[in-house]
PDB file of N, CA, C and O in Angstrom:
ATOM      1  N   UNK A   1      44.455-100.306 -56.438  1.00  0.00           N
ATOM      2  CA  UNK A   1      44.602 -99.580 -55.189  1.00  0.00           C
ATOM      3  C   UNK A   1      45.050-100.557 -54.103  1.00  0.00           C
ATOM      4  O   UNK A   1      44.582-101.677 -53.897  1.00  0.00           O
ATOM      5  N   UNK A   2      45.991 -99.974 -53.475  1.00  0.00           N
ATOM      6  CA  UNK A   2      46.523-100.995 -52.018  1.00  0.00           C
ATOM      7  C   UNK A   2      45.402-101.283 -51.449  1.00  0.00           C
ATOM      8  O   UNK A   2      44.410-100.627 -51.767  1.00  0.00           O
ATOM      9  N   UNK A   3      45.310-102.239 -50.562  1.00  0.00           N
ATOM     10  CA  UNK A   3      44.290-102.486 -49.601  1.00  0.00           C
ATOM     11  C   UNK A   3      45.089-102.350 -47.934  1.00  0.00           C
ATOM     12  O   UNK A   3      46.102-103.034 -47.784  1.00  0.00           O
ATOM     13  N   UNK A   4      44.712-101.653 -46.977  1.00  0.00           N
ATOM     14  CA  UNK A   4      45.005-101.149 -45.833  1.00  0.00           C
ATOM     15  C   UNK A   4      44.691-102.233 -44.919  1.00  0.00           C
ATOM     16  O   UNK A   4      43.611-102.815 -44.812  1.00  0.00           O
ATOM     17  N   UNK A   5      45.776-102.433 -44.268  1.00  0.00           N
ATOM     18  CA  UNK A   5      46.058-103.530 -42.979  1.00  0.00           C
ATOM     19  C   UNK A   5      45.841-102.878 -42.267  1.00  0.00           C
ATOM     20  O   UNK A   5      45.685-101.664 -42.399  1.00  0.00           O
ATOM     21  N   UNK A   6      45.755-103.674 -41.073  1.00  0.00           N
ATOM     22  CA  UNK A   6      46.621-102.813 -39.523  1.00  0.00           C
ATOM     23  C   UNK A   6      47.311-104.312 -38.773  1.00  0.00           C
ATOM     24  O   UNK A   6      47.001-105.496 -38.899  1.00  0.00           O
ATOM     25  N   UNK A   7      47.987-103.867 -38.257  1.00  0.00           N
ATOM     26  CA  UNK A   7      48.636-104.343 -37.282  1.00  0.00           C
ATOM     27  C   UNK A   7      48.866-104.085 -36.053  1.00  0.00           C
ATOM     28  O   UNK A   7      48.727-102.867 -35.942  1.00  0.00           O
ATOM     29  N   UNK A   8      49.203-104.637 -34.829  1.00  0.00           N
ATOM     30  CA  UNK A   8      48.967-104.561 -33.680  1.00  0.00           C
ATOM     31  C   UNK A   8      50.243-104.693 -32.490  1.00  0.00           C
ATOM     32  O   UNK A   8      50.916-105.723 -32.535  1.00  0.00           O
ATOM     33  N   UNK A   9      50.515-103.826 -31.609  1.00  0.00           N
ATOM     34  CA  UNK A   9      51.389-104.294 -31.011  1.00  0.00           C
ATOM     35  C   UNK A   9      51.171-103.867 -29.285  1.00  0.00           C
ATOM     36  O   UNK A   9      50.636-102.906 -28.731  1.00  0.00           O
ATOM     37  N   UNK A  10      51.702-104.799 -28.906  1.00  0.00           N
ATOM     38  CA  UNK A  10      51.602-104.583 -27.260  1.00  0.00           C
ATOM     39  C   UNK A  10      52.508-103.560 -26.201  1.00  0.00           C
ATOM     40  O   UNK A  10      52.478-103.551 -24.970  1.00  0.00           O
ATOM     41  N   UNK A  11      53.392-102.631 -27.219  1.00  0.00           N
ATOM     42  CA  UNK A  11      53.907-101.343 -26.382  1.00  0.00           C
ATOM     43  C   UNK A  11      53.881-100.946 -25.235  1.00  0.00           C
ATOM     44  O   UNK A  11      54.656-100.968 -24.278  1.00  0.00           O
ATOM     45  N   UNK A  12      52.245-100.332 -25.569  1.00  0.00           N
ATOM     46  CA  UNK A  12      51.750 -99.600 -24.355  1.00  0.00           C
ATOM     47  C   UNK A  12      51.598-100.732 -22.933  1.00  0.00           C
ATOM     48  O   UNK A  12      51.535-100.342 -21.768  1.00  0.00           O
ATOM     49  N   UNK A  13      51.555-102.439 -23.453  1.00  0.00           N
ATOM     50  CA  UNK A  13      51.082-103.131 -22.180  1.00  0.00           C
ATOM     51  C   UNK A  13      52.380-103.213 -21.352  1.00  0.00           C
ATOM     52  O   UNK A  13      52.413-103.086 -20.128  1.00  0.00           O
ATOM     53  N   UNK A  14      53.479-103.446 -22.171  1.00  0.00           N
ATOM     54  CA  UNK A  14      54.920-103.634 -21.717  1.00  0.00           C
ATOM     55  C   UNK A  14      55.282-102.363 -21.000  1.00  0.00           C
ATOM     56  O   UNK A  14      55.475-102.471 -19.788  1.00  0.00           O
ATOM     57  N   UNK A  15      55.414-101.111 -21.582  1.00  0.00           N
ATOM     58  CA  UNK A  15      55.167-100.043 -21.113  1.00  0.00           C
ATOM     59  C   UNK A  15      54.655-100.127 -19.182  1.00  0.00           C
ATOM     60  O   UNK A  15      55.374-100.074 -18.185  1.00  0.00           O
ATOM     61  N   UNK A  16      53.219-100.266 -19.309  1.00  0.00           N
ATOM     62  CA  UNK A  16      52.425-100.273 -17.869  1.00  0.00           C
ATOM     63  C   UNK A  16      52.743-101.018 -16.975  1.00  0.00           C
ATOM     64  O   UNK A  16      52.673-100.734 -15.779  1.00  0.00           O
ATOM     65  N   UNK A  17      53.302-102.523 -17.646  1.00  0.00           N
ATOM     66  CA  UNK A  17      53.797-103.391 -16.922  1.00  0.00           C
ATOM     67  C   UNK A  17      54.976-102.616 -16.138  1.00  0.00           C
ATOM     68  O   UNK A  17      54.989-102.439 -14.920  1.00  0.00           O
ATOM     69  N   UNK A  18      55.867-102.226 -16.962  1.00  0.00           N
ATOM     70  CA  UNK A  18      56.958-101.349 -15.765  1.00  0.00           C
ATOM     71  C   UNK A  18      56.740-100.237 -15.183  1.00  0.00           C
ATOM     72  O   UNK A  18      57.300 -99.919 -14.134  1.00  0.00           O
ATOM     73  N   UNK A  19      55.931 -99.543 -15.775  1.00  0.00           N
ATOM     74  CA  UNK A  19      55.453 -98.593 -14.304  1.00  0.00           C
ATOM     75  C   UNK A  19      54.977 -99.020 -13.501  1.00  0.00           C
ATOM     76  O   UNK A  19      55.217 -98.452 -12.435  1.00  0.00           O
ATOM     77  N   UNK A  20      54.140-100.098 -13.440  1.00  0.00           N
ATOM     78  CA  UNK A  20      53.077-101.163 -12.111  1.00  0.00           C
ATOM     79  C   UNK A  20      54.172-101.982 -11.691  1.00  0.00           C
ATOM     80  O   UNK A  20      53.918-102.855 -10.861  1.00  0.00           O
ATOM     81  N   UNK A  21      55.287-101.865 -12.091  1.00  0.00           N
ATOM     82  CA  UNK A  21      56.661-103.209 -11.656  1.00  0.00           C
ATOM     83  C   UNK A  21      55.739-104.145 -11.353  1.00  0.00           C
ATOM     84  O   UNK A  21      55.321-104.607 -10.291  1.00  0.00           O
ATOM     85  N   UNK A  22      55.542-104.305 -12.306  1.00  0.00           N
ATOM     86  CA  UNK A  22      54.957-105.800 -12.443  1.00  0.00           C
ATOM     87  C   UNK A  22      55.603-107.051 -13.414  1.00  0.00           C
ATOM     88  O   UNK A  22      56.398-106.512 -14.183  1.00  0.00           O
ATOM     89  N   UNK A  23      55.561-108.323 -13.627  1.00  0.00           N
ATOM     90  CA  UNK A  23      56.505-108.679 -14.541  1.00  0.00           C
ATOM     91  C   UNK A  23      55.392-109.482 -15.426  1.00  0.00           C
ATOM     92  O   UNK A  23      54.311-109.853 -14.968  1.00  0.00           O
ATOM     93  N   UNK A  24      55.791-109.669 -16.646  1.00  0.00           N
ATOM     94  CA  UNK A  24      55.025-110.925 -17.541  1.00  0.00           C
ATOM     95  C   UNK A  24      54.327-112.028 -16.951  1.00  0.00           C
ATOM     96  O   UNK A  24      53.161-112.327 -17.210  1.00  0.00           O
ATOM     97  N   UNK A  25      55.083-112.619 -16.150  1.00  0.00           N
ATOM     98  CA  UNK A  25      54.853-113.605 -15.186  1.00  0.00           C
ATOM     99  C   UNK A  25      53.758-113.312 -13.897  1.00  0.00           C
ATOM    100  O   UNK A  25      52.956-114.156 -13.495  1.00  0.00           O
ATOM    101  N   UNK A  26      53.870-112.244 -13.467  1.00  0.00           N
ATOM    102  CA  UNK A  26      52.733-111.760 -12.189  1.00  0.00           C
ATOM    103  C   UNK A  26      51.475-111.422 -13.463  1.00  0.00           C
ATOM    104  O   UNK A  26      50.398-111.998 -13.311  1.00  0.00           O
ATOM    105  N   UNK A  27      51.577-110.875 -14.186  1.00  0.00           N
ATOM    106  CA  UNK A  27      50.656-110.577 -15.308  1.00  0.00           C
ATOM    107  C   UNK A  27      49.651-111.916 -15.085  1.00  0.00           C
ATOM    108  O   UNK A  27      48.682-112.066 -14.341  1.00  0.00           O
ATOM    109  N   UNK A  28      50.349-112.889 -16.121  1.00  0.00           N
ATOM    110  CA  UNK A  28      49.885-114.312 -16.368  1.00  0.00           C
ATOM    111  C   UNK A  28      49.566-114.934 -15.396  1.00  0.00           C
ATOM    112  O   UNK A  28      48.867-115.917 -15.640  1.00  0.00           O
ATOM    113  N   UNK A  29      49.945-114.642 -13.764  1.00  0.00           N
ATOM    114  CA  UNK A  29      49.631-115.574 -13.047  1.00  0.00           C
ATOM    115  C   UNK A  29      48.043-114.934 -12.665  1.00  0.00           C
ATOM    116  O   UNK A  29      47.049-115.631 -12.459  1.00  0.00           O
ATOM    117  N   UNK A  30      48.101-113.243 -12.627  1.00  0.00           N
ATOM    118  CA  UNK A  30      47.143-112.254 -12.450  1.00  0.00           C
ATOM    119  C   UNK A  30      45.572-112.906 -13.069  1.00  0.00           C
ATOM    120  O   UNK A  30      44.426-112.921 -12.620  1.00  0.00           O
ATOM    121  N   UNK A  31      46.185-113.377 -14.244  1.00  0.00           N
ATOM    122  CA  UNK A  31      44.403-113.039 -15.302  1.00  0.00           C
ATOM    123  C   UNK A  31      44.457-114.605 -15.973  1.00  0.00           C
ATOM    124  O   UNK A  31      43.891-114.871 -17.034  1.00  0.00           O
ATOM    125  N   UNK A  32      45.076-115.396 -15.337  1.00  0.00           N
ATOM    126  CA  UNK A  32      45.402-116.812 -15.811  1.00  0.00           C
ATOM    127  C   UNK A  32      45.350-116.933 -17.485  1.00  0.00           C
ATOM    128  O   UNK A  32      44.572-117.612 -18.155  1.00  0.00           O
ATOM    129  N   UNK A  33      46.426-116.058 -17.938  1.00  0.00           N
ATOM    130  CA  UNK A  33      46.880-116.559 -19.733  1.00  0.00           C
ATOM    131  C   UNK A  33      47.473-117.546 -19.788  1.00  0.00           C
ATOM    132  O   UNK A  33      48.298-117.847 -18.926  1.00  0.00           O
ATOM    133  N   UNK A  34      47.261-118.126 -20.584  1.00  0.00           N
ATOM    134  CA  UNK A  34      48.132-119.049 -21.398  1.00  0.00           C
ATOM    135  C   UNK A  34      49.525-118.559 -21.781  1.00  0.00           C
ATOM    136  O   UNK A  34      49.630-117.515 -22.425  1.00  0.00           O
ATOM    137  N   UNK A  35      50.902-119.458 -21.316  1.00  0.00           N
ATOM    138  CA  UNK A  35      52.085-118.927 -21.522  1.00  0.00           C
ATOM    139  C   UNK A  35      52.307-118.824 -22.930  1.00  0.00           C
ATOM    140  O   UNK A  35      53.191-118.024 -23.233  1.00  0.00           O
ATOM    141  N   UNK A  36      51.555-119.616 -24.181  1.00  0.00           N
ATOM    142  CA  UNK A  36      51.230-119.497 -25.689  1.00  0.00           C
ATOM    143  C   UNK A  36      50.524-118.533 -25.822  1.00  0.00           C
ATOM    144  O   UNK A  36      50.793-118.133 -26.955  1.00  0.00           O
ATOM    145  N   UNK A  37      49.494-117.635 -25.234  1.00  0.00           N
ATOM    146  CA  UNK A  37      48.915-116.532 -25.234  1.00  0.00           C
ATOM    147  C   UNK A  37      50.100-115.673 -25.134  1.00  0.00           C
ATOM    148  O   UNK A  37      50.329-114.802 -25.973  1.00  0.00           O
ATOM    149  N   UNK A  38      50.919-115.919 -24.041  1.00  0.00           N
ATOM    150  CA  UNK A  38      51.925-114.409 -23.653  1.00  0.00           C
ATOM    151  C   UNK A  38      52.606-114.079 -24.706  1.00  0.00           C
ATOM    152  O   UNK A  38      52.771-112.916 -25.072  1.00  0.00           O
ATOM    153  N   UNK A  39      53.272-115.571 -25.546  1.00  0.00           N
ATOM    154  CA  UNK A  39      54.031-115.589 -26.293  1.00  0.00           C
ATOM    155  C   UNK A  39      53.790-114.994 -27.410  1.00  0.00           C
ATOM    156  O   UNK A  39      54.542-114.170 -27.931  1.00  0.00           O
ATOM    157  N   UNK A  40      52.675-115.390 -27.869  1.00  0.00           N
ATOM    158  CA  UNK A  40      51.738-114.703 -29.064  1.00  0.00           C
ATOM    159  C   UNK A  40      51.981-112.935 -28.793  1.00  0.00           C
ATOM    160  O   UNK A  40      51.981-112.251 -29.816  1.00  0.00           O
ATOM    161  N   UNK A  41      52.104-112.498 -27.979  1.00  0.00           N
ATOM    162  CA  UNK A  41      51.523-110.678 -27.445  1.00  0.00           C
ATOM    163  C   UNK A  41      52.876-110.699 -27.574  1.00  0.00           C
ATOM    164  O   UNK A  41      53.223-109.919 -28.461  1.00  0.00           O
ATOM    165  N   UNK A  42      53.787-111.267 -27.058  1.00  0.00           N
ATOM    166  CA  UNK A  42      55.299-110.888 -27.089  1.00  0.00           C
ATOM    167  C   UNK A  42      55.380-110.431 -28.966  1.00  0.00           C
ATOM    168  O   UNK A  42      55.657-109.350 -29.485  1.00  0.00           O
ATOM    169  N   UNK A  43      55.143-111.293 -29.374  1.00  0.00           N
ATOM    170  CA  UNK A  43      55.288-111.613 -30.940  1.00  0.00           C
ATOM    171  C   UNK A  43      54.571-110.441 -31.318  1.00  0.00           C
ATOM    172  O   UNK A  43      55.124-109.913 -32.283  1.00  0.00           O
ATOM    173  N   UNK A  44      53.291-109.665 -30.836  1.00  0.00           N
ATOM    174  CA  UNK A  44      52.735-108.222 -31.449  1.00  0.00           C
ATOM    175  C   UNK A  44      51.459-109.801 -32.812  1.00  0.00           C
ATOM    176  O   UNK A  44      51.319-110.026 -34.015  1.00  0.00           O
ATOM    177  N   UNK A  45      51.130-110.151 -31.988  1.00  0.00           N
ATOM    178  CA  UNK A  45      49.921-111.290 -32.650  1.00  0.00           C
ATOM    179  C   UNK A  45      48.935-111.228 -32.175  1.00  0.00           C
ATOM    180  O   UNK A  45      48.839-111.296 -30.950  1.00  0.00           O
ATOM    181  N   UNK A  46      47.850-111.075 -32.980  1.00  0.00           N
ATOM    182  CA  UNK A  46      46.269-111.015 -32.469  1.00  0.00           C
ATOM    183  C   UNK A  46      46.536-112.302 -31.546  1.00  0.00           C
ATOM    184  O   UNK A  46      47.090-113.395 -31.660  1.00  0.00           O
ATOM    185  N   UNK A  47      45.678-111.409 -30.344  1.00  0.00           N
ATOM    186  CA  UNK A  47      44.986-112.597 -29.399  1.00  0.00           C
ATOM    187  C   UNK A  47      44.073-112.050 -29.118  1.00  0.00           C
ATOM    188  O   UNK A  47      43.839-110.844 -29.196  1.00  0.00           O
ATOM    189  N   UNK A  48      42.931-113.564 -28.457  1.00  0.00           N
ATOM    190  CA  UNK A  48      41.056-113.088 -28.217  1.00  0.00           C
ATOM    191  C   UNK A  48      40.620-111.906 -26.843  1.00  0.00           C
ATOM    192  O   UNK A  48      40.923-111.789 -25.655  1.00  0.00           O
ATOM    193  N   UNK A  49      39.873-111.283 -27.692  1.00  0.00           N
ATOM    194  CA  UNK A  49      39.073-110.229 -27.000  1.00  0.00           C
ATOM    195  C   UNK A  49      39.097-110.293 -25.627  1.00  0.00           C
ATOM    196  O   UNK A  49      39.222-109.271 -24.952  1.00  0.00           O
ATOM    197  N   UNK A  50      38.938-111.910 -24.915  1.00  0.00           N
ATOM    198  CA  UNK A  50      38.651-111.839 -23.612  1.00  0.00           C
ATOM    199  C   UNK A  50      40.197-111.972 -22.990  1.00  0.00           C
ATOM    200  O   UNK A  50      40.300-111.679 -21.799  1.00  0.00           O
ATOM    201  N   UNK A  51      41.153-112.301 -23.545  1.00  0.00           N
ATOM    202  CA  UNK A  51      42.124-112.016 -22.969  1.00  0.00           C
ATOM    203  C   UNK A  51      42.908-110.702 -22.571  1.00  0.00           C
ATOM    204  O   UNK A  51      43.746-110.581 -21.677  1.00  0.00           O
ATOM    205  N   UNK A  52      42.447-109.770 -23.430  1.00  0.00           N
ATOM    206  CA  UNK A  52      42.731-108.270 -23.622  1.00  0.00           C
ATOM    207  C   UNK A  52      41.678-107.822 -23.081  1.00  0.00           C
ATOM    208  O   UNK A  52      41.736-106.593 -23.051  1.00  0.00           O
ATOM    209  N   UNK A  53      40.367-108.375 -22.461  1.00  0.00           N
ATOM    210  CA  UNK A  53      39.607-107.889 -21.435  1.00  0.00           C
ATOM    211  C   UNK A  53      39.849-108.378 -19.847  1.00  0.00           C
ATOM    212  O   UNK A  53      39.572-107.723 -18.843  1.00  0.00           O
ATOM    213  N   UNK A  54      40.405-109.624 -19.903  1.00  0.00           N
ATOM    214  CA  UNK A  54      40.779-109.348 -18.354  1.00  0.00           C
ATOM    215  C   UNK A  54      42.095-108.964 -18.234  1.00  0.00           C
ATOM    216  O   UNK A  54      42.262-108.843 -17.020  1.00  0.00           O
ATOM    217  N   UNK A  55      43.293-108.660 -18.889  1.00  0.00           N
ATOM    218  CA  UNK A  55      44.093-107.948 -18.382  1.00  0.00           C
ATOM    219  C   UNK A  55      43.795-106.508 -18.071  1.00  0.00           C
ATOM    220  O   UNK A  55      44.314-105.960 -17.098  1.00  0.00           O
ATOM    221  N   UNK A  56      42.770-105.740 -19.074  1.00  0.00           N
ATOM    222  CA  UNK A  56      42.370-104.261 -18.593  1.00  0.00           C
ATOM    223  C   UNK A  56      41.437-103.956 -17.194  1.00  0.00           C
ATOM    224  O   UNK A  56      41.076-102.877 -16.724  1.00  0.00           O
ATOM    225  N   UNK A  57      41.100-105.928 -16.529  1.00  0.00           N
ATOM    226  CA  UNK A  57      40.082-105.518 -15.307  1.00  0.00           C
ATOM    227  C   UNK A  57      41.219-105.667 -14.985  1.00  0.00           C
ATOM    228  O   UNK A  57      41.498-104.549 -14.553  1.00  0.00           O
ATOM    229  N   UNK A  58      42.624-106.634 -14.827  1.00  0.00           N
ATOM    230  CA  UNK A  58      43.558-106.761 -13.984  1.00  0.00           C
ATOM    231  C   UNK A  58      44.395-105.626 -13.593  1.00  0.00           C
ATOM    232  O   UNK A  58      44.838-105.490 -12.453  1.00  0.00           O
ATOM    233  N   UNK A  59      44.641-104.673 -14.724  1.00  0.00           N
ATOM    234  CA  UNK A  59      45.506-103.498 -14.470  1.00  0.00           C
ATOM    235  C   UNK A  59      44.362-102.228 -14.464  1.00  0.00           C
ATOM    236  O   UNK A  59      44.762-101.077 -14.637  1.00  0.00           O
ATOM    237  N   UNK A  60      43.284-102.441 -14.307  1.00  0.00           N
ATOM    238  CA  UNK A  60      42.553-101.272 -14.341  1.00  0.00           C
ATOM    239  C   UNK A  60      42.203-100.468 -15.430  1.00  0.00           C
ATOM    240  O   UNK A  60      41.878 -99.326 -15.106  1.00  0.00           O
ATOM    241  N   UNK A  61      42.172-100.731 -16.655  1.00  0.00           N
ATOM    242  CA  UNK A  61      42.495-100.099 -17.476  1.00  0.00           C
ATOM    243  C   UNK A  61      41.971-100.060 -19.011  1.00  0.00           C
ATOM    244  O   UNK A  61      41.841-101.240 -19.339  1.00  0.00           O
ATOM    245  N   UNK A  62      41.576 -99.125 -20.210  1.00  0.00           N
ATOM    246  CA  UNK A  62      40.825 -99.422 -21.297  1.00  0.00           C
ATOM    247  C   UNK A  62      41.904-100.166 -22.266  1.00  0.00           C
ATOM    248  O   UNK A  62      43.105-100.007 -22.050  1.00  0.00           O
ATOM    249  N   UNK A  63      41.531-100.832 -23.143  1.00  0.00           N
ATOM    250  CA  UNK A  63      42.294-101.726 -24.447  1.00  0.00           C
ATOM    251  C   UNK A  63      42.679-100.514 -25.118  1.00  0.00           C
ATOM    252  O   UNK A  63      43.564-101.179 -25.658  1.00  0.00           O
ATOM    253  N   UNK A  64      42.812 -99.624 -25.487  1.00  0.00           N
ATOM    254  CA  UNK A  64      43.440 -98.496 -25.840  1.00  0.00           C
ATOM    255  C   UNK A  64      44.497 -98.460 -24.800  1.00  0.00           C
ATOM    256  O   UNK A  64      45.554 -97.964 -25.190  1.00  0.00           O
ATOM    257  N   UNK A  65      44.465 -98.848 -23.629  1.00  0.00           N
ATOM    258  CA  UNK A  65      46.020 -98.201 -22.471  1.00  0.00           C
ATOM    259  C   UNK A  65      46.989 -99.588 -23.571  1.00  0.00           C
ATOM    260  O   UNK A  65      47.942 -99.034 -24.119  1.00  0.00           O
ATOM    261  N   UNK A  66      46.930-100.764 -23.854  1.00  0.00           N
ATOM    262  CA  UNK A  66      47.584-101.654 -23.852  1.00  0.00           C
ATOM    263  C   UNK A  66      47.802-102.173 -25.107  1.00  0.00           C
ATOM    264  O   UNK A  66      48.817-102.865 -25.194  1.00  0.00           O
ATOM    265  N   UNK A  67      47.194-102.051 -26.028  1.00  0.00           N
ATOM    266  CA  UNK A  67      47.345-102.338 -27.807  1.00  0.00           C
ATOM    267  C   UNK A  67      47.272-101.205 -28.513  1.00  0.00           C
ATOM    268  O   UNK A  67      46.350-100.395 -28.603  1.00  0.00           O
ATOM    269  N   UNK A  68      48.697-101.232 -29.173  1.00  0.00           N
ATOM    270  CA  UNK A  68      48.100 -99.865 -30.506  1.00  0.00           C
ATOM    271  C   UNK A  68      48.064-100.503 -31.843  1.00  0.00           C
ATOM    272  O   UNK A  68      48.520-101.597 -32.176  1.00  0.00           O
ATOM    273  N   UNK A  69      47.415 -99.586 -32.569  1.00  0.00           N
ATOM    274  CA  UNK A  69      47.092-100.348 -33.943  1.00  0.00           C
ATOM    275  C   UNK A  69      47.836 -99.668 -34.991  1.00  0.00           C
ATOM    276  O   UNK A  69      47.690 -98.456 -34.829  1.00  0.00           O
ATOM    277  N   UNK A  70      48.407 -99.867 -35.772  1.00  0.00           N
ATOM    278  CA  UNK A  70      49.398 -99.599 -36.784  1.00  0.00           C
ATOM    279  C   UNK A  70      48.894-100.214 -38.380  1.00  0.00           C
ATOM    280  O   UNK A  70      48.878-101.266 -39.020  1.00  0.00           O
ATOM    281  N   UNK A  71      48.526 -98.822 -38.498  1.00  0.00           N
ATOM    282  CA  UNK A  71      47.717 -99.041 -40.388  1.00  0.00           C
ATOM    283  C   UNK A  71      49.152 -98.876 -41.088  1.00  0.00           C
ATOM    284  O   UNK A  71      50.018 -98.004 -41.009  1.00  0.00           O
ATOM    285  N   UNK A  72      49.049 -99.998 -41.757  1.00  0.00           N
ATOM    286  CA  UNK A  72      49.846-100.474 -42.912  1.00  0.00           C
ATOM    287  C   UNK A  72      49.176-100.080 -44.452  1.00  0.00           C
ATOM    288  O   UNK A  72      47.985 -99.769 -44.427  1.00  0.00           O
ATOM    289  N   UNK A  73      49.849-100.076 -45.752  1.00  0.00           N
ATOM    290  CA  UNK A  73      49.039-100.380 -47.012  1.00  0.00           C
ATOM    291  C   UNK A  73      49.613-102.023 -47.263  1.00  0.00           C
ATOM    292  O   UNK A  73      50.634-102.509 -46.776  1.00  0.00           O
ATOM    293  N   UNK A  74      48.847-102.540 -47.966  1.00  0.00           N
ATOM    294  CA  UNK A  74      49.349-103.966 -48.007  1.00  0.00           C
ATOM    295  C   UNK A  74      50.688-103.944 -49.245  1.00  0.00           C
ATOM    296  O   UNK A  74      50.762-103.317 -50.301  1.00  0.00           O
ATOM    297  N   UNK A  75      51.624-104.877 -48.615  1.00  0.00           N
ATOM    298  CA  UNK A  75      52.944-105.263 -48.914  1.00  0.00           C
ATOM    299  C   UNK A  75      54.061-104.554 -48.450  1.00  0.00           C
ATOM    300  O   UNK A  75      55.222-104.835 -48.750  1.00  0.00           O
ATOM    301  N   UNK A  76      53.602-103.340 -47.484  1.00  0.00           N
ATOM    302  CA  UNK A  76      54.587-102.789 -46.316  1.00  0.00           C
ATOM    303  C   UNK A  76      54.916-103.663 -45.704  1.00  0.00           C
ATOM    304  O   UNK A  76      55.675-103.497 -44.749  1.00  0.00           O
TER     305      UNK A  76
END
């Protein structure tokens, strides 16, 4: 039997970012990420909990507005 992934991508944050016209950069300067953090989220790459918790105090908002999760079977 396959074994079920998920995967992750930052859509919805890119998404909010342009309705808030806000840019990557006001983001990062917002919640002080790491520009290797941004890069990582650009890429749709796990990054830590607390980074995906202060961008949702920064934009107001639940980790559901900004990551969706995408179930895979493994070797998709």
């Amino acid at each position: 039997m396959a074994e079920k992934r998920a995967k992750i991508n930052y859509k919805p944050l890119w998404k909010m970012l342009i309705d808030k016209g806000l840019s990557k950069a006001k983001l990062r300067e917002k919640t002080s990420i790491a520009r290797s953090t941004m890069v990582k989220m650009t890429n749709n790459e796990y990054v830590a909990m607390d980074v995906l918790v202060r961008i949702c105090i920064a934009l107001d908002c639940s980790i559901d507005d900004i990551v969706e999760v995408e179930r895979t079977k493994d070797g998709d």
